[in-house]
C-alpha positions in Angstrom: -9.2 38.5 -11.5 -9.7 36.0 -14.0 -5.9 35.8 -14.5 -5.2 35.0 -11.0 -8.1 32.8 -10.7 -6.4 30.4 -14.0 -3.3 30.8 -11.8 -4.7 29.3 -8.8 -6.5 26.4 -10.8 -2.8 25.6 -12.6 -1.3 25.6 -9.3 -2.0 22.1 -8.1 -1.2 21.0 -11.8 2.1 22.5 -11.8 2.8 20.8 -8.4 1.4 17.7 -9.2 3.5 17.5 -12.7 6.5 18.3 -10.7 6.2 15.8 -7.9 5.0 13.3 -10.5 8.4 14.0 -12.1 10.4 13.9 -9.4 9.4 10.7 -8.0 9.9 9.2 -11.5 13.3 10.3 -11.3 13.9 9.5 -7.8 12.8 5.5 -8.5 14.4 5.2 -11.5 17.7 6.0 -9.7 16.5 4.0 -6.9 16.1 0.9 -9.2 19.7 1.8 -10.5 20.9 1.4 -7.1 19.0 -1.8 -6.3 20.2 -3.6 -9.6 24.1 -2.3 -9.0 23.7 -3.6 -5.3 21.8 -7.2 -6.3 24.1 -7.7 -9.4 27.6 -7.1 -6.9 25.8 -9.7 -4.4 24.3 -12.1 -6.3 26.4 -12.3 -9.6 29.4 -14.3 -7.9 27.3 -17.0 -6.5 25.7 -17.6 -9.7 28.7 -17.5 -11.9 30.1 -20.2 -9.1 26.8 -22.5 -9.1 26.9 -22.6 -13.1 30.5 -24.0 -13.3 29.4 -26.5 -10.6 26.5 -27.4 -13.1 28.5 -27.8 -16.1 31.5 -29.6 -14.2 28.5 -32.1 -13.0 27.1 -31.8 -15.9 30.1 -33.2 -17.7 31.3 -36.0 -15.6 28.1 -37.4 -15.4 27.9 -37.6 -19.5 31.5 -38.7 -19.2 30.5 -41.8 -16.4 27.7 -43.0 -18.2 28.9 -42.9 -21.7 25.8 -40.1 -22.9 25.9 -37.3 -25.0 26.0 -33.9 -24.0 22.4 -32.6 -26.1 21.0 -36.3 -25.3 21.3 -35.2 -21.4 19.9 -32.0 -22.2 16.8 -32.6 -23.7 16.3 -34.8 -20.6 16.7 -32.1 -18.6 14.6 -30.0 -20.3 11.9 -32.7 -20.2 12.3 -33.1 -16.5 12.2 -28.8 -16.2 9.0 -29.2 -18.2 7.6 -31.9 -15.7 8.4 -29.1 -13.0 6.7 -26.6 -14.2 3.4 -28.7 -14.4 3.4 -30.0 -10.8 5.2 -33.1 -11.4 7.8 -34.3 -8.7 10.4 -37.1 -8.1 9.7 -37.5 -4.5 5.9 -38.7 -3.7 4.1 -34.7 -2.9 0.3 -34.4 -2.7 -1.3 -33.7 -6.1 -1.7 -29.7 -6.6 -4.9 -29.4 -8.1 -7.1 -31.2 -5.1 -9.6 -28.7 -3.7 -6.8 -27.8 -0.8 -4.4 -26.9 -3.2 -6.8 -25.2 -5.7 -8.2 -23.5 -2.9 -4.7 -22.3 -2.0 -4.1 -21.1 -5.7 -6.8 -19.0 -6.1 -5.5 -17.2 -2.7 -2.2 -16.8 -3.9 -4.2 -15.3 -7.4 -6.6 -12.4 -6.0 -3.9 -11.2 -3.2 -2.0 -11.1 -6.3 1.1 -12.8 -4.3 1.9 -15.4 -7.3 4.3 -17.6 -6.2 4.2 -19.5 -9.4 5.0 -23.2 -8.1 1.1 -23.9 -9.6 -0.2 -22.2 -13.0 -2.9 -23.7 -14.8 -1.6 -25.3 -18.0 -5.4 -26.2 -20.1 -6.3 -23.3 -22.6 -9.4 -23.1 -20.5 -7.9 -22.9 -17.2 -5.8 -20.3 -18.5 -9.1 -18.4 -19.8 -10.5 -19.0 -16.8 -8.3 -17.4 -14.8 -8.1 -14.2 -16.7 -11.9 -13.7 -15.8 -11.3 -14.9 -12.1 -8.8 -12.9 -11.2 -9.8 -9.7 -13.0 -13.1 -10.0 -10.4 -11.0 -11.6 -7.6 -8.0 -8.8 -7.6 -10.5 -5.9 -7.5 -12.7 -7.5 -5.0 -9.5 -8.4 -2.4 -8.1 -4.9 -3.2 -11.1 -3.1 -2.6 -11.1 -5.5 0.8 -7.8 -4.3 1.8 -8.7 -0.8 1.1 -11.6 -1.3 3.5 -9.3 -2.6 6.1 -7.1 0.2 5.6 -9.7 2.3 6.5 -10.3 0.5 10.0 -7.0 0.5 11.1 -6.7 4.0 10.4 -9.9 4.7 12.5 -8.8 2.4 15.8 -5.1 4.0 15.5 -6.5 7.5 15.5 -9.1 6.9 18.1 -6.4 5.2 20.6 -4.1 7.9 19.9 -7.0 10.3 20.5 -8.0 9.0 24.1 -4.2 8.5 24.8 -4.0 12.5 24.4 -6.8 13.0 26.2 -5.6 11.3 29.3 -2.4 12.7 28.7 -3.8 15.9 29.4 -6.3 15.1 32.1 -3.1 13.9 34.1 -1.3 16.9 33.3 -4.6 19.0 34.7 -5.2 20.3 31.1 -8.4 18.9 30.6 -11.1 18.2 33.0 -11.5 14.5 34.5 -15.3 14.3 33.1 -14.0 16.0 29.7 -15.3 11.9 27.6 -18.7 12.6 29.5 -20.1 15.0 27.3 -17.8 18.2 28.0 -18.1 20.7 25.1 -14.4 20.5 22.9 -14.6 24.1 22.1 -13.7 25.3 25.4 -10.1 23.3 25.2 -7.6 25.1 22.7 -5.2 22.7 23.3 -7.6 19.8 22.7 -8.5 21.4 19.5 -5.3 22.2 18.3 -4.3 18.2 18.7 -3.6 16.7 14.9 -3.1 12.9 14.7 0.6 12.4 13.3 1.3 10.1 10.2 4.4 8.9 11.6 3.0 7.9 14.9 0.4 5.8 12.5 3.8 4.4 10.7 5.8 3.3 13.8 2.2 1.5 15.4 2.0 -0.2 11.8 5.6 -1.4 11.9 6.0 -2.8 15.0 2.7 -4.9 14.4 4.0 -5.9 11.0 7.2 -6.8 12.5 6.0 -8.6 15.4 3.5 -10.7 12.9 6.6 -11.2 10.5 8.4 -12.9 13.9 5.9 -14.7 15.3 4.9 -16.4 11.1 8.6 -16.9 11.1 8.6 -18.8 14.4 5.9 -20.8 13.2 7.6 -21.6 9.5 10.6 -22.7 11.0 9.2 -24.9 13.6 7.0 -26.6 10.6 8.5 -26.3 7.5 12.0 -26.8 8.7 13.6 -23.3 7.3 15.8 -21.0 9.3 14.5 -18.3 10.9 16.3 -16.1 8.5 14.7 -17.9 5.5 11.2 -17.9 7.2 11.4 -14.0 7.5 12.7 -13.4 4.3 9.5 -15.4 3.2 7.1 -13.6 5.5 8.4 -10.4 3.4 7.8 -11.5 0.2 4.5 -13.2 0.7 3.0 -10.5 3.0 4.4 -7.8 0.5 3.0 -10.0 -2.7 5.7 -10.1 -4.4 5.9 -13.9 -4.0 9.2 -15.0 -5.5 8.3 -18.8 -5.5 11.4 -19.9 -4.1 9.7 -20.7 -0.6 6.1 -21.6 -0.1 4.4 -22.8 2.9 2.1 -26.1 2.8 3.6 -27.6 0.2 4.6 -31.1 1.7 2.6 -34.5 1.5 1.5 -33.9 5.6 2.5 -32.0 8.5 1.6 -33.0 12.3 -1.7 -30.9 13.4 -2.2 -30.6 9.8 -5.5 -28.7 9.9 -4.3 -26.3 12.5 -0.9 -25.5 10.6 -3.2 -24.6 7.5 -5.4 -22.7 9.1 -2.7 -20.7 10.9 -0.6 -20.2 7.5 -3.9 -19.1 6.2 -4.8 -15.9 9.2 -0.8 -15.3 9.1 -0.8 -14.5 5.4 -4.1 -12.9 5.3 -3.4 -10.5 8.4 0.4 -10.0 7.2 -0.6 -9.1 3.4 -3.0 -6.8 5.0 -1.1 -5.5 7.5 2.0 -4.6 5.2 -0.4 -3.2 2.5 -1.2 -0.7 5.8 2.2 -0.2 6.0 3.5 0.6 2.7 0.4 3.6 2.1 1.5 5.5 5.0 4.8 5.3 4.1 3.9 6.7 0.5 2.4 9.6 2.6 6.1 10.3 4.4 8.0 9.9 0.5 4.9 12.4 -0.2 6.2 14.9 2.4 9.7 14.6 1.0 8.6 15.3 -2.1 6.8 18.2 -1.2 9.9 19.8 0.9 11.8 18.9 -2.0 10.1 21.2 -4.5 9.6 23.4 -1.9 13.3 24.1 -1.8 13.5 24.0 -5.8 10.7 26.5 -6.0 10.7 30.0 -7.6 12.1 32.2 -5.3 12.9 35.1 -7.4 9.6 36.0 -9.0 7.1 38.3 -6.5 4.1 36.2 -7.9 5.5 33.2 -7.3 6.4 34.0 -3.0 3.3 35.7 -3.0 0.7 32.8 -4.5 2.9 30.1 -2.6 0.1 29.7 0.3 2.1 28.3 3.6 1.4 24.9 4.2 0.5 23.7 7.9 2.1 20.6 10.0 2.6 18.2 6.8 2.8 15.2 9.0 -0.8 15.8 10.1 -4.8 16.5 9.7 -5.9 19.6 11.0 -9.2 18.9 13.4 -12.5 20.6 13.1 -13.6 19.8 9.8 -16.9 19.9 10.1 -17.4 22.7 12.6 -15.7 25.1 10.3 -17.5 24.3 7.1 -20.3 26.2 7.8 -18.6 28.8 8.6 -16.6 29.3 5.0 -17.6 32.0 3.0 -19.8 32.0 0.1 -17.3 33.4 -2.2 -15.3 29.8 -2.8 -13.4 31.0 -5.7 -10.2 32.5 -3.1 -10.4 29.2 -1.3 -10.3 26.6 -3.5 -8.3 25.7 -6.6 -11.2 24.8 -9.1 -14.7 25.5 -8.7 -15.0 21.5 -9.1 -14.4 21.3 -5.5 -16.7 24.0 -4.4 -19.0 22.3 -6.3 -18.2 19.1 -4.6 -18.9 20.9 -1.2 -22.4 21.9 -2.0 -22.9 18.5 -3.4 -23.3 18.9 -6.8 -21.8 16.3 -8.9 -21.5 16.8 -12.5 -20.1 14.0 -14.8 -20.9 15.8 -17.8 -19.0 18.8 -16.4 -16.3 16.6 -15.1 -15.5 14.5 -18.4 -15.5 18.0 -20.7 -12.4 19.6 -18.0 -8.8 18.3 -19.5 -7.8 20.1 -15.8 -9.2 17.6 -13.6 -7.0 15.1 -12.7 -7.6 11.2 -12.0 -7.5 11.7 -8.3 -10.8 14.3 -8.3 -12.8 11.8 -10.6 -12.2 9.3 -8.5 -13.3 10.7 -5.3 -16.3 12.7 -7.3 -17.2 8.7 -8.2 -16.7 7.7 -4.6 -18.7 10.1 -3.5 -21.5 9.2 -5.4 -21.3 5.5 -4.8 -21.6 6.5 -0.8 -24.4 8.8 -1.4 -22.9 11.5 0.2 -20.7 14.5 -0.5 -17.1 14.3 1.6 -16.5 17.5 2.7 -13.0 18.7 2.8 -11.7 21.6 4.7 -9.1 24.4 3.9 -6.5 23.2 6.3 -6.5 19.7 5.5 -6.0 20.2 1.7 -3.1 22.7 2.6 -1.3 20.2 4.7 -0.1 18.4 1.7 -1.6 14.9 1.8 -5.3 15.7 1.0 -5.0 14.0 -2.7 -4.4 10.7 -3.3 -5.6 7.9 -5.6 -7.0 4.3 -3.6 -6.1 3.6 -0.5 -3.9 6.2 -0.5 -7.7 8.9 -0.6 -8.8 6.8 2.1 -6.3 7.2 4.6 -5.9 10.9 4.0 -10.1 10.9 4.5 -10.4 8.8 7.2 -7.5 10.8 9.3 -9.3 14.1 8.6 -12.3 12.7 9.7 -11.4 10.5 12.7 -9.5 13.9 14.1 -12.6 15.9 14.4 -15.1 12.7 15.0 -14.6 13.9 18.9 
């Protein structure tokens, strides 16, 4: 008994190590892939724009009778002047309150575009502190609004089933006024699907990405193609630098362009963070059908501890109903006692710290638990289904789906 039980507990470990490895190897021949592609694409034009440069670069020390390093400490005095804000062409100062103000945005959504760094020692000290505090804070903001959308999505997708059903004469027309969900098996057997949560996300994030785009190259005078490759890479925070909005000396309706480039970013940096966490839950599933087709098929222990895993793609309702109906005997149901321990409430940090087995996504739902005063109770199903763990936002979208599918 105590031999199967240490199996059961390594389990998850062994899966986790696996898919852990497998992902590393899976983006490190991903960014193989990317470089090879970028380096065929990009490499021509660049080899072509640096004998323009030096062809210029030539004629014009040539023409006006100056030295070749004479020019180029010039130029690296004018790359200098760049970099700390200065421009030929008459731009508003970058360090008035608008500008500053857009700064510190571009700091705690951690998009760094880079056209504005602070060159003091101070400001540079300053913004160590600022943005340790202001990237937690806006993370922990987008985590929240993670959270939301996952609720509205789940509860529209919800009440679209359940009128699916009442016009297919499955479900009874007064079923939202109070009609017990027990009596419907098919109700109850409903499971909100991640990739029906992936395609509503997209198409928002693609009809924001059009409609910012519109907008940018009505104002700032890009093409459209420019103005979506820069909705990307803002709203993704990668923030190149190559293109940034509200950088001219004035725009007509000034005020209202700001304020719209301001609601554009914010909604598309949140929307896109959305985005990219459920589509870590679909590589998730690959991964997990991956190993499941490199797993041990020859060993009798190994087939017979593999426990089958339900719909991947989905939480299993009823939650809440069935937890008080588990067994007391929690040691064939869960792998570690830590979680049975969670169920009943009991939080040890003690207990917790003096495990090497417990990994960084139980501590940190063990600590979120106690910072919302309350125990999250997890069922069997939904930790079979093979998207129960997670770390950030990734924990709250697997929570809030379990939860919103058996809210009703």
């Amino acid at each position: 008994a105590v031999g199967s039980c240490r199996r059961r507990r390594l389990a998850p470990l062994n899966e986790d190590n696996g898919r852990f490895l497998l992902l590393a190897a899976l983006i490190a021949a991903y960014l193989s892939a990317g470089a090879t592609v970028f380096s065929a694409l990009e490499s021509p034009s660049e080899a072509a724009a640096q004998l323009r440069w030096n062809r210029t670069l030539h004629n014009f020390s040539r023409i006006f009778n100056i030295s070749l390093p004479e020019l180029r400490a010039f130029l690296r005095s004018y790359e200098a002047a760049m970099a700390a804000g200065i421009r030929v062409d008459a731009l508003r100062p970058r360090w008035d309150f608008p500008g500053a103000f857009y700064f510190v945005g571009t700091v705690v959504s951690t998009i760094g575009f880079g056209m504005t760094t602070p060159a003091t020692v101070a400001g540079k000290v300053f913004l160590i502190v600022y943005g340790l505090f202001g990237c937690a804070g806006t993370i922990l903001f987008f985590n929240l609004f993670l959270e939301r959308i996952i609720s509205l999505l789940a509860f529209i997708m919800k009440a679209c089933y359940e009128r699916q059903l009442q016009r297919n004469g499955l479900l009874s027309p007064n079923f939202g006024r109070g009609t017990a969900v027990s009596g419907v098996s098919s109700l109850v057997g409903w499971k909100p699907s991640v990739y029906h949560v992936m395609l509503i996300l997209g198409i928002f994030a693609i009809t924001l990405s059009c409609c910012a785009s519109a907008m940018y190259t009505a104002v700032e005078g890009w093409n459209y193609v420019d103005s979506l490759y820069y909705c990307f890479v803002t709203f993704s925070t990668i923030g190149f630098g190559d293109l940034v909005s509200s950088q001219n000396a004035a725009y007509q309706h000034q005020g209202l362009y700001r304020f719209g480039n301001f609601i554009f970013i914010l909604m598309g940096v949140c929307c896109i963070y959305s985005l990219f966490n459920v589509i870590s839950i679909v590589i998730k599933q690959v991964l997990n059908w991956v190993l499941k087709k490199f797993e041990c098929r020859c060993c009798p222990k190994c087939r017979k501890s593999s426990t089958p895993l339900s719909r991947r793609n989905a939480i299993t309702p009823g939650a809440r109903q069935r937890r008080h109906n588990m067994s007391v005997d929690v040691d064939g149901q869960y792998d570690s006692d830590t979680e049975g321990r969670r169920l009943s409430g009991e939080i040890s940090m003690r207990e917790l710290t003096a495990s090497n087995k417990v990994s960084l996504a139980i501590l940190q739902k063990q600590l979120s638990e106690t910072a919302n005063g309350y125990p999250r109770n997890v069922c069997i199903n939904t930790r079979q289904n093979g998207f129960s763990g997670g770390v950030g936002a990734l924990a709250i979208m697997n929570n809030r789906l379990a939860e919103t599918s058996d809210s009703r």
